[in-house]
Structures are given as C-alpha cells and as structure tokens.
C-alpha atoms as one frame of an Amber mdcrd trajectory, in Angstrom:
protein
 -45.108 -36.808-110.664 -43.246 -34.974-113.094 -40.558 -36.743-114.124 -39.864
 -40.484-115.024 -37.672 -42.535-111.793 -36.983 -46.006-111.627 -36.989 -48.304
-109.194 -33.674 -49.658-107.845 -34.182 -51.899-105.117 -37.210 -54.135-104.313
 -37.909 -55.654-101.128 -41.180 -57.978-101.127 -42.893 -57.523 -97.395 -45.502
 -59.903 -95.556 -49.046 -58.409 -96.459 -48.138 -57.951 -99.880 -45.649 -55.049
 -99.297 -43.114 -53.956-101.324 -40.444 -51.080 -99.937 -39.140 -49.318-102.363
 -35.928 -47.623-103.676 -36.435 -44.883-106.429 -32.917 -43.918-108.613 -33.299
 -40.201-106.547 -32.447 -42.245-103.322 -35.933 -42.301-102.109 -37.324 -44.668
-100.498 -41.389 -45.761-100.474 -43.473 -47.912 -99.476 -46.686 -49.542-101.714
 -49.132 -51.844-100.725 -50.584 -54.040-103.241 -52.983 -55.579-100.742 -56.077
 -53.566-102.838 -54.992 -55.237-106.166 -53.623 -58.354-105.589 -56.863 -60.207
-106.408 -57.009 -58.469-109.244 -55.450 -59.569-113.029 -52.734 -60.780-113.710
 -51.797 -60.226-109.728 -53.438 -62.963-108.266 -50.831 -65.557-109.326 -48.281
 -64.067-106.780 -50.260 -65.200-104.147 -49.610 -68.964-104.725 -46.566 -70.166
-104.052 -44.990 -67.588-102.147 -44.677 -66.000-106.110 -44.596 -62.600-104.617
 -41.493 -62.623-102.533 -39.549 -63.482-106.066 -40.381 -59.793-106.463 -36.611
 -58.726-108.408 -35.504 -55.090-110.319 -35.667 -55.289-114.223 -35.326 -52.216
-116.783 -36.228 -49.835-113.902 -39.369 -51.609-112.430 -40.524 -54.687-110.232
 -41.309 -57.574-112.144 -42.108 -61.428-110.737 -41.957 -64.433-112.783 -44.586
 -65.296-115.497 -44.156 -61.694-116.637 -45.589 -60.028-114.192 -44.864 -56.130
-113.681 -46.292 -53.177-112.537 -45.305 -49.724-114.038 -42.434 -47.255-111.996
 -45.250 -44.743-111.917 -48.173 -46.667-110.683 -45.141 -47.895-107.545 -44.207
 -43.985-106.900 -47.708 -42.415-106.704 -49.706 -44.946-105.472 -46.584 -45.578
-102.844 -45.869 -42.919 -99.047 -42.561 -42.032 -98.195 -40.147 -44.273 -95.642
 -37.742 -41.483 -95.205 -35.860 -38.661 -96.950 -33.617 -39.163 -99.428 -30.521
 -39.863 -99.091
C-alpha cells in the first residue's frame, strides 16, 4: 500500500470480524480469527471485549489499550465493495 488511510468506521462482526471503512470510502473486511489468541488480543475474547471495537486517531482500538495498526487492517483486509 502506498499511501497512509485511516480507518473511519468500525463494525465488530461474530467470528471475530471487523468491516471496515477506510477515509478513501472503501470498505474491507479483516478477520482477526488467526491472531486473536495471540498477545495482547486474547483479552477481547472475554467478555464480549471485542464488540467494544470503536475509531480513535485513525485506527480500531478496544479498551485496555488495545489497537492494531491502519496498515496491518488494509492489507491483511479483501474488499466489500467499491468505493464510494
């Protein structure tokens, strides 16, 4: 990816799925399913923790300061549609 986007809307999915809005009116999908055992992740699993998925400073970030990085979400993410 080229150049820097971030993320604009969040919506937290059942099977630890997040659909995605980029700033260029994108829209993607990323499945965290491979790393959500995996540090610091595996706290969104209790509690329902990962459906408090919310937008700050461009990216998606969960409570105990939990984030994962605008460019990790767009490459590691497929297309829902074009943009608008």
């Amino acid at each position: 990816m080229g150049e820097l986007l971030d993320v604009v809307k969040v919506n937290a999915k059942p099977g630890y799925l997040l659909e995605l809005e980029f700033e260029n009116g994108e829209r993607r999908l990323f499945d965290m399913s491979p790393i959500i055992d995996k540090k610091p992740f595996g706290r969104l699993k209790e509690n329902n923790t990962f459906f408090a998925a919310r937008i700050d400073y461009g990216t998606v970030v969960w409570p105990e300061n939990i984030d994962i990085d605008p460019e990790t979400l767009y490459d590691r993410s497929i297309p829902l549609d074009a943009p608008r």
